[in-house]
Backbone as a printed PyTorch tensor [residue, N CA C, xyz], in Angstrom:
tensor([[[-15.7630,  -4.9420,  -4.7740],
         [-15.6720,  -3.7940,  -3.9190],
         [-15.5460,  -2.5450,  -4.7910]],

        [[-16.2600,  -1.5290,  -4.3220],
         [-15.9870,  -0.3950,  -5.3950],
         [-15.0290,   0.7940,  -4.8680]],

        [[-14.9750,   0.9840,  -5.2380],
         [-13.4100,   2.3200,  -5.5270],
         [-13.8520,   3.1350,  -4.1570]],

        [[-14.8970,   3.7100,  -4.2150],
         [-15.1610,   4.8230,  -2.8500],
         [-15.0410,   4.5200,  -1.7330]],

        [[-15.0600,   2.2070,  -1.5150],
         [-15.0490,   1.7490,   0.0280],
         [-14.0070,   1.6470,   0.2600]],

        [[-12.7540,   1.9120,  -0.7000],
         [-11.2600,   1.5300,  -0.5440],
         [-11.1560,   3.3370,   0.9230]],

        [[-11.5040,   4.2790,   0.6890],
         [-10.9460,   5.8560,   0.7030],
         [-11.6900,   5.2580,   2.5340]],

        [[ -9.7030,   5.8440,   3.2020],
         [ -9.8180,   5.9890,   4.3600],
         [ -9.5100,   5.1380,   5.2290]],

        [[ -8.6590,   3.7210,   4.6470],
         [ -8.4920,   2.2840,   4.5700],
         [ -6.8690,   2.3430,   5.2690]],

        [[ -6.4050,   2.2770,   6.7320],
         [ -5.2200,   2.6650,   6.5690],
         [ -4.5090,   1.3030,   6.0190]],

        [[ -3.6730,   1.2860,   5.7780],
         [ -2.9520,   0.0680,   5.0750],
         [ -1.5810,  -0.4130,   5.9550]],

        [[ -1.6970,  -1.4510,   6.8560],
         [ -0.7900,  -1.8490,   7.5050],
         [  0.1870,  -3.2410,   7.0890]],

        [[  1.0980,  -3.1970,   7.3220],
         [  2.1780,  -4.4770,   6.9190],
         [  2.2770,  -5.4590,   8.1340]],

        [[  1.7520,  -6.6290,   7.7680],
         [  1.9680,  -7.5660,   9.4460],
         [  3.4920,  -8.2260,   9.3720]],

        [[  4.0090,  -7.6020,   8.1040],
         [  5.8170,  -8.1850,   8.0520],
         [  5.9830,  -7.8090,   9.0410]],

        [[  6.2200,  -6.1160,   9.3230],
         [  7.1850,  -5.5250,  10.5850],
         [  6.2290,  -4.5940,  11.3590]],

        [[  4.9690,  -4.3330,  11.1080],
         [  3.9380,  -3.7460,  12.1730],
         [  3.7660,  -2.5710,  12.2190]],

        [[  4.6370,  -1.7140,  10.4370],
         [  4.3410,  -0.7330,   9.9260],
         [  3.3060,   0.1350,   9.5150]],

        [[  2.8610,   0.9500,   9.9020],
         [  1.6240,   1.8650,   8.8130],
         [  2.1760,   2.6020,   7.7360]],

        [[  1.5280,   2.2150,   7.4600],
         [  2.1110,   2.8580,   5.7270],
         [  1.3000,   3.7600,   5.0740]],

        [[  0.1550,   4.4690,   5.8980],
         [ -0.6060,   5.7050,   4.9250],
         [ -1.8600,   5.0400,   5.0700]],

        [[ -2.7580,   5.7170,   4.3160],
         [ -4.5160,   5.4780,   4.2560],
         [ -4.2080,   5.5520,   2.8760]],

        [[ -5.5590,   5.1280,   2.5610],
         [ -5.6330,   4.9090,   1.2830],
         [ -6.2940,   6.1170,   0.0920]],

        [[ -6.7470,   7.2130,   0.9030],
         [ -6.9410,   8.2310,   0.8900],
         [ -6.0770,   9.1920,   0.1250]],

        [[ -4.5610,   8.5870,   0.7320],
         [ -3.1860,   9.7700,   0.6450],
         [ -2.8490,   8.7010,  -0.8430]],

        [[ -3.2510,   8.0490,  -0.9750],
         [ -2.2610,   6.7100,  -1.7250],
         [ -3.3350,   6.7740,  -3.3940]],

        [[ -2.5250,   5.9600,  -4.3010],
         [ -3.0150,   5.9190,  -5.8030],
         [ -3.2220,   4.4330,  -5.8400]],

        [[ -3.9370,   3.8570,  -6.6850],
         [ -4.6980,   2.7120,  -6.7350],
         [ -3.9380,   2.4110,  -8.6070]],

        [[ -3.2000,   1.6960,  -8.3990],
         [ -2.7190,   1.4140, -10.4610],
         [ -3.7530,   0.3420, -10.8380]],

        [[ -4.8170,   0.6380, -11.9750],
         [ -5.5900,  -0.2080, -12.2060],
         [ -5.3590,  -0.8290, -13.7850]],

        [[ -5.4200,  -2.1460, -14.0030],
         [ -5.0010,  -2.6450, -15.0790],
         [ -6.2090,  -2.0240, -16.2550]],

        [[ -5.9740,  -1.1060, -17.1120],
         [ -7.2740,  -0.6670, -18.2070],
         [ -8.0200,  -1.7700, -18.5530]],

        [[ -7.6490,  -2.6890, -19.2390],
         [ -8.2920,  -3.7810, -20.0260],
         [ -8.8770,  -4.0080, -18.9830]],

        [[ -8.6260,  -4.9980, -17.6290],
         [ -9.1940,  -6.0560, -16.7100],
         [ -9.7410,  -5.1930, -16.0310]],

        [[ -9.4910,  -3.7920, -15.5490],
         [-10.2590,  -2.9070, -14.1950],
         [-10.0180,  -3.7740, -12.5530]],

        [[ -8.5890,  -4.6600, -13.1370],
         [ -8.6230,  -5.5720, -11.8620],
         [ -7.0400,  -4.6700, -11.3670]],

        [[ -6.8480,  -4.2170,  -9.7900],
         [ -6.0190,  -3.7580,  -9.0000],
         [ -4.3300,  -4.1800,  -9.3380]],

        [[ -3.6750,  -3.2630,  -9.9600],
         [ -2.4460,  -4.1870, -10.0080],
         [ -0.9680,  -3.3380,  -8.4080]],

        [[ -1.4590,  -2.5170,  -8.2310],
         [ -0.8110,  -1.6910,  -7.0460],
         [ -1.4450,  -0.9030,  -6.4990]],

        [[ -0.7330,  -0.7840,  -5.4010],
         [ -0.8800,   0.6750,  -4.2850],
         [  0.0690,   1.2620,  -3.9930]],

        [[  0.2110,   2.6200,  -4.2990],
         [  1.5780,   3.6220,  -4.4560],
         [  1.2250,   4.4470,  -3.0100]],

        [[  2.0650,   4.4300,  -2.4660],
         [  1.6160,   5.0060,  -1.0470],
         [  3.0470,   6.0880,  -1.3680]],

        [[  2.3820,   7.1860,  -1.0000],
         [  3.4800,   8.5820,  -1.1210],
         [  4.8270,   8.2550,  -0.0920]],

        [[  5.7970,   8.6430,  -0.2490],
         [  7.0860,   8.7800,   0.5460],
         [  7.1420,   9.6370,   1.7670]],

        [[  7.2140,   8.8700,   3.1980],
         [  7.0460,  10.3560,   3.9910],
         [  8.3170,  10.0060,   4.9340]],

        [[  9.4980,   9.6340,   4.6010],
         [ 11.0170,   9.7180,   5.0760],
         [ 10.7000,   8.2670,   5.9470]],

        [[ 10.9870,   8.1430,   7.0700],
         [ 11.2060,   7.0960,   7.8040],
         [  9.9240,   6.2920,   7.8770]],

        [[  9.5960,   4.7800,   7.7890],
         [  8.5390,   4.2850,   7.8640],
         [  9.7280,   2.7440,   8.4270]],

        [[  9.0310,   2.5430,  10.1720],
         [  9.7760,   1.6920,  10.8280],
         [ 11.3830,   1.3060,  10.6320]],

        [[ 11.7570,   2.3540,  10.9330],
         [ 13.6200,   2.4630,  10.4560],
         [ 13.7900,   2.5390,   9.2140]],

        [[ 13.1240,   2.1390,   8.6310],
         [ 13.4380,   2.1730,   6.6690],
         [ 13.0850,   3.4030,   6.2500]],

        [[ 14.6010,   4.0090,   5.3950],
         [ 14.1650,   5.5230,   5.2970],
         [ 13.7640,   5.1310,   3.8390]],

        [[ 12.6220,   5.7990,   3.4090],
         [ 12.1450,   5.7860,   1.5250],
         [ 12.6670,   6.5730,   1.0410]],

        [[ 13.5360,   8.1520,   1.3650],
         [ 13.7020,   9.1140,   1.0850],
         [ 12.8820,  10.0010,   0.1840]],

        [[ 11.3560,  10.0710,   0.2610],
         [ 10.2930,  10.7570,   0.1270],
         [  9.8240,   9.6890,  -0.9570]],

        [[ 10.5940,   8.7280,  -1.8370],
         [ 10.1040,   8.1080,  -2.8280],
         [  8.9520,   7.1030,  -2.4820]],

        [[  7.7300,   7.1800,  -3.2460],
         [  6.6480,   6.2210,  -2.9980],
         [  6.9830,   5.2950,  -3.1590]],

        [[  6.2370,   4.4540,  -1.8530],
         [  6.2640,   2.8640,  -2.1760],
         [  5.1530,   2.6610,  -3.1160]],

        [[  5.7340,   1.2570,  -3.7320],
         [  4.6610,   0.7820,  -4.8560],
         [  4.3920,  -0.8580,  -4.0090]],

        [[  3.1310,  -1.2150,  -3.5910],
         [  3.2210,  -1.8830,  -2.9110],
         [  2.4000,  -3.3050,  -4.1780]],

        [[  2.8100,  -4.2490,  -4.6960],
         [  2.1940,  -4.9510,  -5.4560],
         [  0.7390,  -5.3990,  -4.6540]],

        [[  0.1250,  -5.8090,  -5.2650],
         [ -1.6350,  -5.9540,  -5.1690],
         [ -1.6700,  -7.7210,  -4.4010]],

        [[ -0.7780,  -8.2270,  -4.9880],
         [ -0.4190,  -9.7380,  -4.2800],
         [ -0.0150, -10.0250,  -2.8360]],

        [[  0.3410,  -8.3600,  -2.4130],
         [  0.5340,  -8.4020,  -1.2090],
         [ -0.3640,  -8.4810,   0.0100]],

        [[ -1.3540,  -7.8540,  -0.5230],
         [ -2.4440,  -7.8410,  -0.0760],
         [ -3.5860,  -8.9110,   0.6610]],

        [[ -3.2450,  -8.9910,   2.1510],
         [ -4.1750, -10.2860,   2.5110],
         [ -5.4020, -10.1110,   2.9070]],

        [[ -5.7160,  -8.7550,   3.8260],
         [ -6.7520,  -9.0970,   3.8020],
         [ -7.1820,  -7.8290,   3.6690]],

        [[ -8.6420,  -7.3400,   4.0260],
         [ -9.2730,  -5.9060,   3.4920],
         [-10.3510,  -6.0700,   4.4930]],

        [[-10.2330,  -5.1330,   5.4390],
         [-11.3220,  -4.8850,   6.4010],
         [-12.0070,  -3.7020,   6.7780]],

        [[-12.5800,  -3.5900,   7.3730],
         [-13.6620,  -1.8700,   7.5290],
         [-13.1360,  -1.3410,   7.7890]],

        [[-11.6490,  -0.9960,   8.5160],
         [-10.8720,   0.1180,   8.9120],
         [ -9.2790,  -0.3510,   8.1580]],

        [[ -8.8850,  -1.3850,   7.9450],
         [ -7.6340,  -1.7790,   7.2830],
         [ -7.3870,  -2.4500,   6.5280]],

        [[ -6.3600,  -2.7720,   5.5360],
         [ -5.7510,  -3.0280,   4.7490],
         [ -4.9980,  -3.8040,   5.0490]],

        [[ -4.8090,  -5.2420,   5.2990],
         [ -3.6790,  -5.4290,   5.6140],
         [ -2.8340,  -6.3380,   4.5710]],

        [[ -1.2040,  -5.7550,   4.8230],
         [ -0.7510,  -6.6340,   3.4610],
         [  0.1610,  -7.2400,   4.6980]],

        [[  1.0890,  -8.3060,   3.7750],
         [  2.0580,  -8.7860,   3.8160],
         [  3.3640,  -9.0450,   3.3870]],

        [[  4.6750,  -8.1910,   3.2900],
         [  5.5940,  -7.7210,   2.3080],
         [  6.4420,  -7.3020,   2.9990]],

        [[  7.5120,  -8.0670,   2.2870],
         [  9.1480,  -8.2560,   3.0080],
         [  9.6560,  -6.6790,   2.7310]],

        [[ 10.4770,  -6.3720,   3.6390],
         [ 11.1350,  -5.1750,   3.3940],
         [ 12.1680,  -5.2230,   2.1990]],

        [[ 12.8750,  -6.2980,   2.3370],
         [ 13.6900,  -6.5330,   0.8060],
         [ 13.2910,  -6.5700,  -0.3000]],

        [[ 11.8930,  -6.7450,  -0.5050],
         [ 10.8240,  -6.9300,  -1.4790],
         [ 10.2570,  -5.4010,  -2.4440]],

        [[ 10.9910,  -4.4950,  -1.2810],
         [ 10.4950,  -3.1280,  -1.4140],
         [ 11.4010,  -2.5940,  -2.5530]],

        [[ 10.7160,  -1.9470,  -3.7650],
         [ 11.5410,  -1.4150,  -4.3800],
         [ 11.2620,   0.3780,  -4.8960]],

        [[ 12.3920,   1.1630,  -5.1130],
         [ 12.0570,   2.6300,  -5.2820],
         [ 12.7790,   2.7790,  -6.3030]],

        [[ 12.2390,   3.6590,  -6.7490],
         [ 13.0520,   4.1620,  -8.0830],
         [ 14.7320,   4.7380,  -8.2030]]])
């Protein structure tokens, strides 16, 4: 898949039925050597389904990730799993 079909992708969690941003608003961490996906940093925007981030981006690991469709993203990822700086 190339980089331009990711833009516009909203990215939803089927843990708790969260949206979490497009992929648009969000940064893509790509491993240099491999060019293979290692995260998705989705910006901080205060409350996301009761869980406050306090503006800090989520970093959502790439493993989370189940499936990838024409309009979504969908991962899978425990809220405890979530970590911020």
């Amino acid at each position: 898949m190339k980089l331009s079909e990711f833009a516009g992708k909203e990215i939803v969690n089927i843990f708790d039925g969260a949206r979490l941003g497009t992929v648009s608003e969000s940064d893509l961490i790509i491993d240099g050597a491999t060019g293979q996906v290692e995260s998705i940093v989705v910006p901080g925007r205060g409350t996301v389904m009761g869980w406050k981030n306090r503006g800090y981006p989520l970093v959502i690991p790439w493993q989370a990730v189940r499936k990838i469709g024409t309009q979504l993203i969908v991962i899978d990822w425990e809220i405890n799993r979530r970590k911020t700086p």
